[in-house]
C-alpha positions as CSV (number, residue, x, y, z in Angstrom):
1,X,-32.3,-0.3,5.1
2,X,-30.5,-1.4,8.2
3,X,-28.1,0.9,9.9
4,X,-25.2,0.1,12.0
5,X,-23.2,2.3,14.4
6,X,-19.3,2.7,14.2
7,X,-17.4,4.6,16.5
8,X,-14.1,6.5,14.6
9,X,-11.0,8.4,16.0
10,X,-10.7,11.6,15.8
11,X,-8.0,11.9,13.0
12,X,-10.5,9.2,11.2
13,X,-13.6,11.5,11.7
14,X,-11.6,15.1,10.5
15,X,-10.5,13.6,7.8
16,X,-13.8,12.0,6.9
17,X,-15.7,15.4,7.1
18,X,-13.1,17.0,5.1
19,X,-14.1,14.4,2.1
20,X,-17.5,13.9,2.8
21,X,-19.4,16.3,4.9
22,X,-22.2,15.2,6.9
23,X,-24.2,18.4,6.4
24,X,-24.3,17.3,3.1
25,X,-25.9,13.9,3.3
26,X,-22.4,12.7,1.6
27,X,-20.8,11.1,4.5
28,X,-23.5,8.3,4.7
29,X,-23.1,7.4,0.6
30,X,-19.3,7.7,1.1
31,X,-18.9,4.3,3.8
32,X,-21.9,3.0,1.8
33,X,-19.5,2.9,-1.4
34,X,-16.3,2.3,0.6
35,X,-17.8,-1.0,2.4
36,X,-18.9,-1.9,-1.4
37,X,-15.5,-1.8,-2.6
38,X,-14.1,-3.6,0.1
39,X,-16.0,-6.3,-0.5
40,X,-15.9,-6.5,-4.2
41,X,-12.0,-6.2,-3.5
42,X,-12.0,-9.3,-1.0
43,X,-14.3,-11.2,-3.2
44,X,-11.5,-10.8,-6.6
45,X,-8.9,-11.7,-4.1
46,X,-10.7,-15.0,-3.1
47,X,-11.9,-16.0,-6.9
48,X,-7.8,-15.5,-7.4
49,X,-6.8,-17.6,-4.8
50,X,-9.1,-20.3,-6.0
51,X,-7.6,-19.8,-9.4
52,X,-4.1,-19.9,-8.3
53,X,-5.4,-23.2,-6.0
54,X,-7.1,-25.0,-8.7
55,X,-5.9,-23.1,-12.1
56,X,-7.8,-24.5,-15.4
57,X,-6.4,-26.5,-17.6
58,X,-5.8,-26.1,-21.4
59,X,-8.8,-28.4,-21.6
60,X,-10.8,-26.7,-19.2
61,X,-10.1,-23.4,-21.0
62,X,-12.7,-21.8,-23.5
63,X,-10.8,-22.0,-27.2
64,X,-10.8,-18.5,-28.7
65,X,-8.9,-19.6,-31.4
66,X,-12.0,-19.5,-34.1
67,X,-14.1,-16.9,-32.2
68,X,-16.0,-14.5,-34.7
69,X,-16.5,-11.1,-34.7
70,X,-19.7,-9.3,-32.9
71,X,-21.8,-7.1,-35.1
């Protein structure tokens, strides 16, 4: 797995430890899961844009309207 460095303030770091202590091994999965989010946030924020962009039309749109139920 490749590793970056970051460098954090102070403040940043304090509070950090205080949610996710290094002695622990947490601190490591905690920016893991953070940089995960961030992305899957920026990613549904750019699929929405495209939506809003290009939005589909009615024909474009799946029909629901006779849709059966799944067993």
């Amino acid at each position: 797995m490749p590793s970056i460095l970051i460098q954090l303030d102070e403040q940043t770091m304090k509070s950090l430890d205080r949610i996710a202590p290094a002695a622990k091994r947490q601190r490591a999965e905690f920016i893991r899961q953070a940089v995960k989010q961030a992305i899957r946030r920026r990613e549904y924020e750019e699929i929405n844009e495209a939506y809003a962009r290009q939005p589909d039309t009615s024909e474009d749109a799946d029909d629901w309207a006779n849709a059966g139920e799944w067993d």
